[in-house]
Every structure is written in C-alpha cells, then in structure tokens.
DRENDO-1510 file (C-alpha; in Angstrom, 1 decimal, always signed):
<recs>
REC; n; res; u; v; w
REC; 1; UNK; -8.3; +4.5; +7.6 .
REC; 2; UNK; -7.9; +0.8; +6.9 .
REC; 3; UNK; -4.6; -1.9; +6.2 .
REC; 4; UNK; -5.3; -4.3; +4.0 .
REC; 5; UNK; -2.8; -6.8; +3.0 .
REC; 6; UNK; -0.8; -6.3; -0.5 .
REC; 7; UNK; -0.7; -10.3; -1.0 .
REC; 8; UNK; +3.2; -10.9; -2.0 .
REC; 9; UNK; +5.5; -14.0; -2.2 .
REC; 10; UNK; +5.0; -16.4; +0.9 .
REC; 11; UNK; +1.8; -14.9; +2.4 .
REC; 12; UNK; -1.0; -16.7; +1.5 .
REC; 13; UNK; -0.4; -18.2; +5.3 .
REC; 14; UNK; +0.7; -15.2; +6.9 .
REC; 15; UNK; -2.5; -14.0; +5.5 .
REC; 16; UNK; -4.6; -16.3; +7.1 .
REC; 17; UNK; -3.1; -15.7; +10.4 .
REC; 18; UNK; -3.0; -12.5; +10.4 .
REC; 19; UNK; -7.1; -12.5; +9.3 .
REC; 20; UNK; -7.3; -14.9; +12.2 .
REC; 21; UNK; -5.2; -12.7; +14.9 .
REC; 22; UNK; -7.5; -9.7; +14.0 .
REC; 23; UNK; -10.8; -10.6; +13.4 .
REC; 24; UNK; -11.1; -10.5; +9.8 .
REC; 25; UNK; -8.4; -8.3; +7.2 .
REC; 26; UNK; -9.1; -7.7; +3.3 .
REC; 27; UNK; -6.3; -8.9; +1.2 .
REC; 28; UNK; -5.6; -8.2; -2.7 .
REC; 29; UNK; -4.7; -11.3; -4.0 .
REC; 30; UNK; -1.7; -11.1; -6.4 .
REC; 31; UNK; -1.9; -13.7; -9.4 .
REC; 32; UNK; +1.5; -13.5; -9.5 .
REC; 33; UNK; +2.2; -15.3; -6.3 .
REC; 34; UNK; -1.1; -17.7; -6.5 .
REC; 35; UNK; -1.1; -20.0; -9.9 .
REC; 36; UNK; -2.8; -21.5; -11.5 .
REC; 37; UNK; -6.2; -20.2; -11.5 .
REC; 38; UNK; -8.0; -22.7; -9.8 .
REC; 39; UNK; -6.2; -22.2; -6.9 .
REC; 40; UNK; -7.9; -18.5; -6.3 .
REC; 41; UNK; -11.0; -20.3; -4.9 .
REC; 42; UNK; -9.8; -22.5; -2.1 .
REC; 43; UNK; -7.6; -19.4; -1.1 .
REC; 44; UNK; -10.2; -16.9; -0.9 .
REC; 45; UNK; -12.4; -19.3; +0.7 .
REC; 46; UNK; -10.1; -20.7; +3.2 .
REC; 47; UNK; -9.8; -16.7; +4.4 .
REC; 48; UNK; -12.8; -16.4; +4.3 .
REC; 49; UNK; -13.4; -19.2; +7.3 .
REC; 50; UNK; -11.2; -16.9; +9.4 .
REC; 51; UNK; -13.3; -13.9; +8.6 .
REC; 52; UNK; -11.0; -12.2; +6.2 .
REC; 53; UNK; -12.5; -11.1; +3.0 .
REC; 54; UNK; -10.5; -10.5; -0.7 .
REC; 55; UNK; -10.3; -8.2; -3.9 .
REC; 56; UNK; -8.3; -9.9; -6.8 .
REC; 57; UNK; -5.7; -7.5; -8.6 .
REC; 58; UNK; -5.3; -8.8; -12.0 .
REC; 59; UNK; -1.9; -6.9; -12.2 .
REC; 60; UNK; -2.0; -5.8; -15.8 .
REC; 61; UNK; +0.2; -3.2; -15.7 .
REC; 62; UNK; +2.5; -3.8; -18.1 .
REC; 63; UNK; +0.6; -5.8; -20.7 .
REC; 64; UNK; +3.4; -6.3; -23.5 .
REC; 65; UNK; +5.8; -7.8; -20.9 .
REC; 66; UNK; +6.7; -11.1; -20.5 .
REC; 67; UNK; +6.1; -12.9; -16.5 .
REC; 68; UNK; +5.4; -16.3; -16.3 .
REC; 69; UNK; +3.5; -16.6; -13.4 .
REC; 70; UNK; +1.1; -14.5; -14.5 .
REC; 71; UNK; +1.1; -15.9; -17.9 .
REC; 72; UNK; -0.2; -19.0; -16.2 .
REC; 73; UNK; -3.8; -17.2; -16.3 .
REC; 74; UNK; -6.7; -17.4; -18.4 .
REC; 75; UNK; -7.5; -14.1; -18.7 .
REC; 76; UNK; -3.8; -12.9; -19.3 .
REC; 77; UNK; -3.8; -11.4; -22.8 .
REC; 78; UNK; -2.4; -14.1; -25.4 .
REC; 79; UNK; -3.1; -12.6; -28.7 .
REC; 80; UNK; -4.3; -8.7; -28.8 .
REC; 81; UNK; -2.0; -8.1; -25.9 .
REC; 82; UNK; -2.5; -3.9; -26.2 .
REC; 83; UNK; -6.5; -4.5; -25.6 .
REC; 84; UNK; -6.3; -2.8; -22.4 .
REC; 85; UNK; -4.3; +0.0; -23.8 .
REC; 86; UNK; -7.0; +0.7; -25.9 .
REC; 87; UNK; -9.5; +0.3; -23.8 .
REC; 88; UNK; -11.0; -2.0; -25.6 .
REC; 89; UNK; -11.2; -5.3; -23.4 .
REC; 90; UNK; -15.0; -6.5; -22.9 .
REC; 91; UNK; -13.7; -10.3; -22.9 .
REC; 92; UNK; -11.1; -9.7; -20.6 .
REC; 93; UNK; -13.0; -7.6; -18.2 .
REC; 94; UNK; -16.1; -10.8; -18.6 .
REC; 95; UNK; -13.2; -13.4; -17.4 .
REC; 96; UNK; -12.3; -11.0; -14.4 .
REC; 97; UNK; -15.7; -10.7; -13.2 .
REC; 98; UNK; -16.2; -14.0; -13.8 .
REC; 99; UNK; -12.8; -14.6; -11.3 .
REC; 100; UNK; -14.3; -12.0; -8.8 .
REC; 101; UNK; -18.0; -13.8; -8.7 .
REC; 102; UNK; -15.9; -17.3; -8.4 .
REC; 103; UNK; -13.7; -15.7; -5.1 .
REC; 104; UNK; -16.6; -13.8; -3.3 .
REC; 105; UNK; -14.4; -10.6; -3.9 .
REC; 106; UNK; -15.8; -7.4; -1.8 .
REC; 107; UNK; -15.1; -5.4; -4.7 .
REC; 108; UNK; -14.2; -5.8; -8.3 .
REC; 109; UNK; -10.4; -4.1; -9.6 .
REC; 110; UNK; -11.0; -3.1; -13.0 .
REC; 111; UNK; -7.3; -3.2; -14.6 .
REC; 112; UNK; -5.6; -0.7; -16.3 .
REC; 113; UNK; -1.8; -0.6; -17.7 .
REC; 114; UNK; +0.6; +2.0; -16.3 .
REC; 115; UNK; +1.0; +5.5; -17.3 .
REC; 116; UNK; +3.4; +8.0; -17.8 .
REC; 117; UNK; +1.6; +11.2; -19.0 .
REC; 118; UNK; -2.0; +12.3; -18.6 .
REC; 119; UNK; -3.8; +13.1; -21.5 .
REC; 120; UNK; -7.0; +12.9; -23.0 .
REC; 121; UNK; -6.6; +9.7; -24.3 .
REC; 122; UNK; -5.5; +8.1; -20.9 .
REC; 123; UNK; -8.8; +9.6; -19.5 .
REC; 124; UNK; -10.7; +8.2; -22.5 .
REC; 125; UNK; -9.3; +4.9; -22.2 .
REC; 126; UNK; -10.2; +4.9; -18.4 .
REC; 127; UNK; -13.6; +5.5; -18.8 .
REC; 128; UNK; -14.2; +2.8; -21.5 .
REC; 129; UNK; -12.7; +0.6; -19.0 .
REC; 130; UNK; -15.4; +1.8; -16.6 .
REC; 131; UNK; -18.3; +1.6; -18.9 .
REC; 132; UNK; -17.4; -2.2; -20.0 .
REC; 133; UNK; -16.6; -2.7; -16.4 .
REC; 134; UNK; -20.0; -2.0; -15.4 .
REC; 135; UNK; -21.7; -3.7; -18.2 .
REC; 136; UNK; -20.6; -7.1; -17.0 .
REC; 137; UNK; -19.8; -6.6; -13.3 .
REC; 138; UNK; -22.9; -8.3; -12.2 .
REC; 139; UNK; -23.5; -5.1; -9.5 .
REC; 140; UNK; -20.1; -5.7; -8.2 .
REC; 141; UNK; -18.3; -2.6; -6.4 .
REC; 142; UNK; -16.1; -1.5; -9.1 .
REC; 143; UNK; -12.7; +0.1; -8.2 .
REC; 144; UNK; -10.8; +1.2; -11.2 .
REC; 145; UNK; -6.6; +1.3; -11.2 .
REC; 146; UNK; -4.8; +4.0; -11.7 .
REC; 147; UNK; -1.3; +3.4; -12.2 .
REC; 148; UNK; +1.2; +6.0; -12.3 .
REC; 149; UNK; +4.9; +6.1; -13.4 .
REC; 150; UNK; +7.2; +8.3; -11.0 .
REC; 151; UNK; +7.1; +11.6; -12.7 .
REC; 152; UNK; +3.0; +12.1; -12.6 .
REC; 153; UNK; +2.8; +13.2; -9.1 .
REC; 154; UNK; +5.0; +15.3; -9.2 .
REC; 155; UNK; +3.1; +17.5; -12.0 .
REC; 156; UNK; +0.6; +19.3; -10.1 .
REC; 157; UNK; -1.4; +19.4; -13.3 .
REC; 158; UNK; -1.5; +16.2; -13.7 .
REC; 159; UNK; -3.0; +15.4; -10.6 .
REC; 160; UNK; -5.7; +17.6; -11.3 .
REC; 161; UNK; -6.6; +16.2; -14.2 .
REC; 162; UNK; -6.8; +13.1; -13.3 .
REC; 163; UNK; -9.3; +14.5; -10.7 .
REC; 164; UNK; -11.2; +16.0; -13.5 .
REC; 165; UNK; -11.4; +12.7; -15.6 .
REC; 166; UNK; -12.2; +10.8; -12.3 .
REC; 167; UNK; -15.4; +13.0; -12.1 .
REC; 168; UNK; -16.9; +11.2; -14.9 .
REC; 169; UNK; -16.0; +7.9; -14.9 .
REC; 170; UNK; -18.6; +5.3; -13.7 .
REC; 171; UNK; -17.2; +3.6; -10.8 .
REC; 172; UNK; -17.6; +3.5; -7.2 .
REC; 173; UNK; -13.7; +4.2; -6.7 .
REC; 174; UNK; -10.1; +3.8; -7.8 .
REC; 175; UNK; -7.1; +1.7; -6.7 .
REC; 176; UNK; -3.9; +4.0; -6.8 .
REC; 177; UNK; -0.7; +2.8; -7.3 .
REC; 178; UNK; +1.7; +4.5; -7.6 .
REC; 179; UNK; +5.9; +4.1; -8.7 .
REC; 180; UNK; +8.1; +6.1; -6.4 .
REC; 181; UNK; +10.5; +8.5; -7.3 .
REC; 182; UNK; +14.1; +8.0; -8.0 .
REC; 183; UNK; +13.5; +4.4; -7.2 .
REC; 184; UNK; +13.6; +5.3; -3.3 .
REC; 185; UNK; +11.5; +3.2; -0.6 .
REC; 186; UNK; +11.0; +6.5; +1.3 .
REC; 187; UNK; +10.1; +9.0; -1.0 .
REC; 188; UNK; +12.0; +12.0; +0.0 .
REC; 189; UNK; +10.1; +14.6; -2.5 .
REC; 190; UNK; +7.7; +16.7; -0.4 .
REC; 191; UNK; +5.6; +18.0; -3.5 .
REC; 192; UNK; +5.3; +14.3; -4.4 .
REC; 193; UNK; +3.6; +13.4; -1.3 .
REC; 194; UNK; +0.9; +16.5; -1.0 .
REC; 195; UNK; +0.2; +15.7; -4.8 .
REC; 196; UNK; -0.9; +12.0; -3.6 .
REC; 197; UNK; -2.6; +13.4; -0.6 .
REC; 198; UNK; -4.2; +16.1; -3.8 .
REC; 199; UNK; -4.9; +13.4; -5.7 .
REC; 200; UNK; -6.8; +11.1; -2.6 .
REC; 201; UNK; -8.4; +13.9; -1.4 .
REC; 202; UNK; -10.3; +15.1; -4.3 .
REC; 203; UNK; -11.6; +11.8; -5.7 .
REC; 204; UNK; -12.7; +11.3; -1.9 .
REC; 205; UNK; -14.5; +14.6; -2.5 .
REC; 206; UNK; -16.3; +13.3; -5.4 .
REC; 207; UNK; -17.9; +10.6; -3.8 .
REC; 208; UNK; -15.8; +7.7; -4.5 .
REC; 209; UNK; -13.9; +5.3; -2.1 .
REC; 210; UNK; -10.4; +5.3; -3.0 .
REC; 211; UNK; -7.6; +2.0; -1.8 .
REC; 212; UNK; -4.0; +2.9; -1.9 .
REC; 213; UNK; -1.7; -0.1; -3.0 .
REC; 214; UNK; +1.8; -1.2; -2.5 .
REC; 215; UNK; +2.2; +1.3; +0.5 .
REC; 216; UNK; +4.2; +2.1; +3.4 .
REC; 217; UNK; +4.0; +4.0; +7.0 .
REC; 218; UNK; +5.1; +6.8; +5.1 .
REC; 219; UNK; +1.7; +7.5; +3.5 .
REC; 220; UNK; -0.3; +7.3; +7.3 .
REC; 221; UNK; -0.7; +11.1; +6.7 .
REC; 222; UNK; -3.2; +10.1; +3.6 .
REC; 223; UNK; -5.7; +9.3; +6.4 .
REC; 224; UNK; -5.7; +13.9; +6.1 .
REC; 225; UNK; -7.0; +13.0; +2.9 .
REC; 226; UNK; -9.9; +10.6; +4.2 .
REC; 227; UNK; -8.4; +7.5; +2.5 .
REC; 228; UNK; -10.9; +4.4; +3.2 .
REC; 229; UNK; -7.6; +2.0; +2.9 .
REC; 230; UNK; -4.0; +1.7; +2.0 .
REC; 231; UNK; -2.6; -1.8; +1.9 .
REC; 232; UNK; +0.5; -3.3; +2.6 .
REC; 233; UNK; +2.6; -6.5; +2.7 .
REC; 234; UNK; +6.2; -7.9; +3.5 .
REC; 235; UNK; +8.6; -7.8; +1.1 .
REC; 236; UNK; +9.5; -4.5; -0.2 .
REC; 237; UNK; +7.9; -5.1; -3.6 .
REC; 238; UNK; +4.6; -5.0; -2.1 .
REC; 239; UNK; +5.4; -2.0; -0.1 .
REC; 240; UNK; +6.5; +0.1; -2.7 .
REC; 241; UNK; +4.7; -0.5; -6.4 .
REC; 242; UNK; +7.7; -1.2; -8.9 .
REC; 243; UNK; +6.7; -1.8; -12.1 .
REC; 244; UNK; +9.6; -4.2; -13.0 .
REC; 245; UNK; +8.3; -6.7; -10.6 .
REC; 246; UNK; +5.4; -7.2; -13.4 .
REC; 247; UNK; +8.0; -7.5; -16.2 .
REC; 248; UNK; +10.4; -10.0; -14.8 .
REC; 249; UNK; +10.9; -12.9; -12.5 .
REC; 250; UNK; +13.4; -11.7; -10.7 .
REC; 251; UNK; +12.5; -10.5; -7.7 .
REC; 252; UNK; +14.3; -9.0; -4.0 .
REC; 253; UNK; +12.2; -11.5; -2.0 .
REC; 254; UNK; +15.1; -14.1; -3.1 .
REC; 255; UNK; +17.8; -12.2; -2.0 .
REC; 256; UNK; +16.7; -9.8; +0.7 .
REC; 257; UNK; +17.1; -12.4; +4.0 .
REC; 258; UNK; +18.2; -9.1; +6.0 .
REC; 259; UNK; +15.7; -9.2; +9.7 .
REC; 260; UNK; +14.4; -5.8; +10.6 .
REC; 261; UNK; +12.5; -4.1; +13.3 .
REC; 262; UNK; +9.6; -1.7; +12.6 .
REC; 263; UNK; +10.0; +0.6; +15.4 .
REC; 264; UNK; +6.7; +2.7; +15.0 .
REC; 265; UNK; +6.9; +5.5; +17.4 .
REC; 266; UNK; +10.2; +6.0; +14.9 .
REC; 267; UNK; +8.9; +5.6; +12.1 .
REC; 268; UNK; +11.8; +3.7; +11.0 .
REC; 269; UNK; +13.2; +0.2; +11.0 .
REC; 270; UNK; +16.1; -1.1; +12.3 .
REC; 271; UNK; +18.6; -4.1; +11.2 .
REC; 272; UNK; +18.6; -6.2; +14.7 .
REC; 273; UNK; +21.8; -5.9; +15.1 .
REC; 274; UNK; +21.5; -2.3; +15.8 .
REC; 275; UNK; +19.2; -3.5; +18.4 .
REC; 276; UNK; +22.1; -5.1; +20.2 .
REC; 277; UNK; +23.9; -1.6; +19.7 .
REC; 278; UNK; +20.7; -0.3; +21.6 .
REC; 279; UNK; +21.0; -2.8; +24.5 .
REC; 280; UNK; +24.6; -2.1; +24.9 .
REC; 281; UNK; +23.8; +1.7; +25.4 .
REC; 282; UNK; +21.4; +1.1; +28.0 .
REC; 283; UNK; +18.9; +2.2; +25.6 .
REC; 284; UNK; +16.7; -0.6; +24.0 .
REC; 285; UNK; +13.7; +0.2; +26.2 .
REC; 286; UNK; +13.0; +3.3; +23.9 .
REC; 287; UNK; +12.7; +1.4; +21.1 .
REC; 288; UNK; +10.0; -1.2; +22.1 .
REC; 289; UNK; +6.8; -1.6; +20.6 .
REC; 290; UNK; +4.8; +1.2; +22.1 .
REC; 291; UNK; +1.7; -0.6; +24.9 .
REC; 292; UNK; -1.3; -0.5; +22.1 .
REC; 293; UNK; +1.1; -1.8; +19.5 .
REC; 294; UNK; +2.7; -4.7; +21.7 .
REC; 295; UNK; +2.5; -8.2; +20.0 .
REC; 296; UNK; +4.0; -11.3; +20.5 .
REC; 297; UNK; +6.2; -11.6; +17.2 .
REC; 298; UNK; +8.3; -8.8; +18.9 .
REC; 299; UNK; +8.4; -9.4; +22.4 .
REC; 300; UNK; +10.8; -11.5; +22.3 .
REC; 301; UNK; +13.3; -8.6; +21.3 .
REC; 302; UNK; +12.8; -6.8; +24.9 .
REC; 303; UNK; +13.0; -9.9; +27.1 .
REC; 304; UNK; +16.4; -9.1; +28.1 .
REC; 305; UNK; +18.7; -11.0; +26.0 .
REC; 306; UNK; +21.2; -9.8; +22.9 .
REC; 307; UNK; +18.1; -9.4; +20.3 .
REC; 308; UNK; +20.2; -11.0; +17.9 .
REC; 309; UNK; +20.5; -14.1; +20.3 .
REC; 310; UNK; +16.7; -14.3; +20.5 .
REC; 311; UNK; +14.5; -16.4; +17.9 .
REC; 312; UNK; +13.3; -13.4; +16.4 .
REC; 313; UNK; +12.8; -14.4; +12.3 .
REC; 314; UNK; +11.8; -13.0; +9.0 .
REC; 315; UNK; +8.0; -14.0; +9.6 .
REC; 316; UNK; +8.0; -12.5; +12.9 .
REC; 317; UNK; +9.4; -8.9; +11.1 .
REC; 318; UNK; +6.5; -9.2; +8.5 .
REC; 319; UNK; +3.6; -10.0; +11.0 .
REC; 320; UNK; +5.1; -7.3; +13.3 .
REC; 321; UNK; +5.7; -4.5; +10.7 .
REC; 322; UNK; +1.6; -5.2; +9.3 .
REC; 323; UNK; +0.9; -5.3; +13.1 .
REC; 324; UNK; +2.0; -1.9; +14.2 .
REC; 325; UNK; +1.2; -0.7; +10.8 .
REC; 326; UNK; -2.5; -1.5; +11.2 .
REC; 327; UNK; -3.0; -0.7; +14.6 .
REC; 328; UNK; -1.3; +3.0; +12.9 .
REC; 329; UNK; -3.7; +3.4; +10.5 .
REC; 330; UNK; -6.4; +2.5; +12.6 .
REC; 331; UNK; -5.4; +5.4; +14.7 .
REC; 332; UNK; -4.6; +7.7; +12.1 .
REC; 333; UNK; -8.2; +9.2; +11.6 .
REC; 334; UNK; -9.4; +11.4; +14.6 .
REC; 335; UNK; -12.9; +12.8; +15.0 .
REC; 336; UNK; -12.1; +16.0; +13.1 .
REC; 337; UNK; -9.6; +17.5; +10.2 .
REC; 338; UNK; -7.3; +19.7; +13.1 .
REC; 339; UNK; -7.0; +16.9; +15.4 .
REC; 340; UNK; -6.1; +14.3; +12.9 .
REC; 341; UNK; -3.1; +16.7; +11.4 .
REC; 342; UNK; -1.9; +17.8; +14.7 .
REC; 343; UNK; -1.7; +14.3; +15.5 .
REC; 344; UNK; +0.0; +13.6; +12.5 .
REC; 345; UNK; +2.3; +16.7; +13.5 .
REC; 346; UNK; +2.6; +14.9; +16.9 .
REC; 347; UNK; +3.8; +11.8; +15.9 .
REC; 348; UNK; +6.8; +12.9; +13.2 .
REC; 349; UNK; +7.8; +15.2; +15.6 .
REC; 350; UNK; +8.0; +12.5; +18.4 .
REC; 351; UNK; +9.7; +10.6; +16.1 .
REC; 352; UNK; +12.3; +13.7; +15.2 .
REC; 353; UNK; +13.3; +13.5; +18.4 .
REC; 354; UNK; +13.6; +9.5; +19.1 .
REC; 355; UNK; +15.5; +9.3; +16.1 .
REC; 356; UNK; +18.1; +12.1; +17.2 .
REC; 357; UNK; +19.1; +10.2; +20.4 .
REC; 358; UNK; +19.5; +7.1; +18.9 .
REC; 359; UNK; +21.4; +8.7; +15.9 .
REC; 360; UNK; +24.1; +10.2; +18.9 .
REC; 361; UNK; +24.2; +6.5; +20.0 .
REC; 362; UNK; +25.1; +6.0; +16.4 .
REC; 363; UNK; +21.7; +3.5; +16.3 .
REC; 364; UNK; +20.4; +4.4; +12.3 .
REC; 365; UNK; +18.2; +2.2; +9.9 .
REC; 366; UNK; +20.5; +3.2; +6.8 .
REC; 367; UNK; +17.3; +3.5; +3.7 .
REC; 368; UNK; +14.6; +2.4; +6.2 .
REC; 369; UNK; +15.7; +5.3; +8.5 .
REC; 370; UNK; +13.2; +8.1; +9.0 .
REC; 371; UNK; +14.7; +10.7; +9.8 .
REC; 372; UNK; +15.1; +13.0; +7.0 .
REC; 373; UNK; +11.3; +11.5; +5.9 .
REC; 374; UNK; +10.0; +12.9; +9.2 .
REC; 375; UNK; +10.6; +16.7; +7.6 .
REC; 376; UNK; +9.3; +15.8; +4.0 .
REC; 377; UNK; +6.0; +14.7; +5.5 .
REC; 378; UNK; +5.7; +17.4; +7.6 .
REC; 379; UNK; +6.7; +19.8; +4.3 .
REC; 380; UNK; +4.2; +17.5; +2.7 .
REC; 381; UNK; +0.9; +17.8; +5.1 .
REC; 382; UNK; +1.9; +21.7; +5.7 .
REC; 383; UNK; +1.0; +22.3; +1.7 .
REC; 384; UNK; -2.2; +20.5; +1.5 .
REC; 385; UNK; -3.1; +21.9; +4.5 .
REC; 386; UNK; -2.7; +25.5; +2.9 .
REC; 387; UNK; -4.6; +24.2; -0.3 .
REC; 388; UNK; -7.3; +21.3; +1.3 .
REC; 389; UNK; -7.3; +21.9; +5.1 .
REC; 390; UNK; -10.5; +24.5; +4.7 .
REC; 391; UNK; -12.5; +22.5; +2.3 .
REC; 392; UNK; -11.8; +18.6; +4.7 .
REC; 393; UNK; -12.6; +20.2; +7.8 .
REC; 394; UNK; -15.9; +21.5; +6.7 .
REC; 395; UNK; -16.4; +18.0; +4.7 .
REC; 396; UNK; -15.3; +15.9; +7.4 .
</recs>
C-alpha cells in the first residue's frame, strides 16, 4: 500500500521536499490551498522535476456552499450550481479534464458532492458522472469520488450497495472519502472501520484501484483490504475528511500551533512536552523513531537534551508524521493475507503494551492517544476477517 500526500495549507513546499527526500510521492492537489488556476501548472510541474507526480481533486463536495478560494476557479459552478447533483455536468467535467491534461495528472478525479443515504438515485447520478467522465477524459485513468457523510459506514447495507452500484460504473477506480463519526480524529466505532475495510475490499475485488483520502495511521489495516493508496497530509483537516472545511474559510490550521510527535511503534502522538515527562522518567529511549523509520526531522528529539529545548518545529512534526507514516504503509502489505493480519495484530498489540507503560508514567497523547484505538482496530480486522479473510487469501 501506498502514501500519497493530501495537499493542505502550507505544503506545496513540503511537498516538493518530501518528493525530493523519497524519490518521487503522488500528491492530490487541493484548489483550495493553490489559486488561482494558473498556478496548478507551475506546481505540478515544478514536482514533477523532483520526480513526484499529481492527481487534482476538484473538491466539489459541497456544491451550494459558499468558499472563496475555491470560488477563485473556472470550473467552480457559478450558475447551475446543483449540476453535479444531478449528474448532469458535461461542461464541468470538459474543464476538469481540460485541468488534468494541462497538470500531467496520473489519473483523472471525477467529482461528486457528498452523501448522506444510498439510494438508487445516488448510484444513478454516479454512473452518469462516469459515463460523461469517460466521454471527455481523453483516455485518462478515471477515479470516481465517493463521498460519504458519517452515518453511511456504519450501515452495513449501505456499504454493500455501494459495492453493487460500483460494479457497473465505468471507471478504473474510486477515491473514498470519508467523514468520521461523532466528529472524532480516531474513530473509535469498530463496525465503522470493518465496513471501510468491506467497502475497499470489494471494489478491489471488482477490478478497480481504489485511493483512500484525508486518512490517518489508523486506516494502515486497509492494506487487509488490498488498498493501492491512502493519502495523507499535515494539518488535521487533511487527515481526517470534514466536510465543513469545504463550506467555510475558517479553518484549525490558523489556530492549531500545538508541536506533536508521531510515535509509530505507538501508534499515537505525543505533545513534546510529554516528551520531557519521558526524559525525566528515564524513559524517552522507548519512544524514538523505531531504526527503519529514523529521519532527521526527529532526531533531534533523542540527542539528549529536554525535547522541548531542542529546535524541533511544526514542519519537522508534519515531514516526520508523513515519514513514518509512509515508510508504515509501505510495510503494511506482506506477501500473503495471514501474514499481513498477523502483522497487523503484531503491531497494535506491541503498541498495547508501549502505551500501558507510558500511561503508568502518566506519558498520554490526550485525542491523538491510541490506546483505546488499538482494541477497535483489532475488533475491526477480527470481523472482516470472519467475513473477507477466505475470499483475500485465495485472491491475494
């Protein structure tokens, strides 16, 4: 399973180095945080140089709101602003593919606004997006969004109709995204998750590549499913799809200036002034970046002083979080079904038990903290084991 980048606010550089540090990383450019238009093309191109490649998410999710940067565009709906609810968007699909051909994107996002409830006409509306999609795509790879509210996983229904609809719609793949419930970065509903590993794992089975957007370590165990890629960013927004951040211009990117450590073989990340907690304990070493994950934008965490003395900033945070995360993913796929669940067993259970010695040392990561996660994954993978496990290892 693959990163790619969720492109949020202040990472069009971040990007590049990031593309540059690994030899090449996909990013889905958000219009939101690049404007106006012609400033896509010396973007994508200037990733490009550093091997990185791009998809463009046109971010129409909520096409009767009001957000100015992404107003600035010329494909933004001005007039028939419900086109895409209908389904009924042939001009606005021609100026996206028109975009796509201009950027050199890998792939072309068809849009679609969010949903609520599936029903037939959601399905219908889908696959007239498809079909105009593909009538102006120019043989582009078409990936077609699918944007759920927070309720729709967690109808198991739901999820298999939109498998059933996903059968006949004439793409190459989709682009989840998906609005957690209860408005929780960690989702903490185990019938939630298997649904989204349901949901990945049976488009997968027809055939089609499916992207996972606006993610977080949390959703590593979709590499069960076979997930091609989940992408990822900074800020929270692009970790975690909220629909809001498409209605307003408000945004936690502003306010959030909090520093955190991603420490992966927790799971969990930690304000660094726990990290001097740690240190005081005797303790820090068991929270280092793991060998294979060891960077240089963390390092300087471990060297020996107070952590919160060191020059450790908010970029350094980002670039390490995508870092480990990557390098996760990466790791996350194993040569067959068994080994890649028990090694998604192995690693919430190691992280179980870091997190219970450094919760005795008092050492938590408050919302960010996985350790009541750790169990609803493991509730999470045990169900679609049960109901998929069969089927992928025969398949995989």
């Amino acid at each position: 399973m693959k990163l790619y980048l969720q492109m949020g606010h202040g990472m069009q550089t971040m990007c590049k180095e990031l593309s540059t540090d690994w030899n090449g990383a996909t990013v889905i450019i958000s219009p939101q945080n690049i404007h106006p238009t012609d400033k896509l093309s010396p973007f994508a191109a200037s990733l490009q140089k550093v091997g990185g490649s791009v998809l463009f998410d046109p971010q129409l999710y909520t096409p009767r709101k009001y957000q100015k940067n992404l107003q600035t565009h010329d494909y933004w709906p001005q007039t028939d602003i419900t086109s895409i609810e209908l389904g009924e968007c042939s001009d606005l699909l021609s100026k996206l593919a028109y975009i796509n051909t201009t950027i050199g994107a890998e792939a072309f996002i068809l849009p679609a606004h969010i949903i609520n409830r599936i029903d037939d006409r959601w399905g219908n509306v889908q696959g007239a997006i498809a079909n105009q999609g593909r009538r102006v795509a120019n043989g582009q790879t078409l990936l077609l969004t699918v944007a759920l509210g927070k309720d729709v996983l967690s109808d198991d229904s739901q999820v298999e109709s939109i498998t059933q609809f996903a059968e006949h719609w004439d793409v190459d793949g989709v682009y989840i995204v998906c609005e957690h419930p209860e408005r929780h970065y960690l989702v903490d509903k185990p019938i939630w998750i298997a649904n989204l590993l349901s949901l990945v794992a049976g488009i997968k089975r027809l055939g089609k590549e499916v992207v996972v957007g606006y993610a977080n370590h949390q959703m590593l165990p979709l590499a069960l499913a076979k997930c091609d890629a989940i992408a990822s960013g900074n800020f929270l927004n692009v970790r975690w799809f909220q629909p809001e951040h498409f209605e307003t211009t408000d945004s936690d990117e502003q306010s959030r200036r909090t520093t955190w450590y991603y420490c992966p073989q927790a799971l969990s990340e930690f304000k660094v002034t726990y990290l001097d907690v740690a240190k005081r304990a005797g303790i820090l070493g068991i929270m280092a970046t793991p060998t294979p994950m060891e960077n240089e934008h963390s390092r300087v965490l471990f060297g020996g002083a107070m952590p919160s003395l060191t020059n450790y900033k908010e970029g350094d945070s980002f670039k390490h979080y995508l870092h480990c995360l990557r390098i996760q993913c990466e790791l996350a796929t194993k040569s067959t079904y068994n080994e890649t669940r028990n090694a998604q067993f192995a690693q919430l259970e190691t992280a179980a038990r870091i997190l219970n010695g450094l919760h005795n040392e008092r050492i938590k990561g408050q919302y960010r903290d996985f350790g009541e996660i750790a169990d609803v994954n493991e509730a999470a993978i045990q169900i679609f084991d049960k109901e998929f496990g069969f089927a992928m290892a025969r398949e995989w």
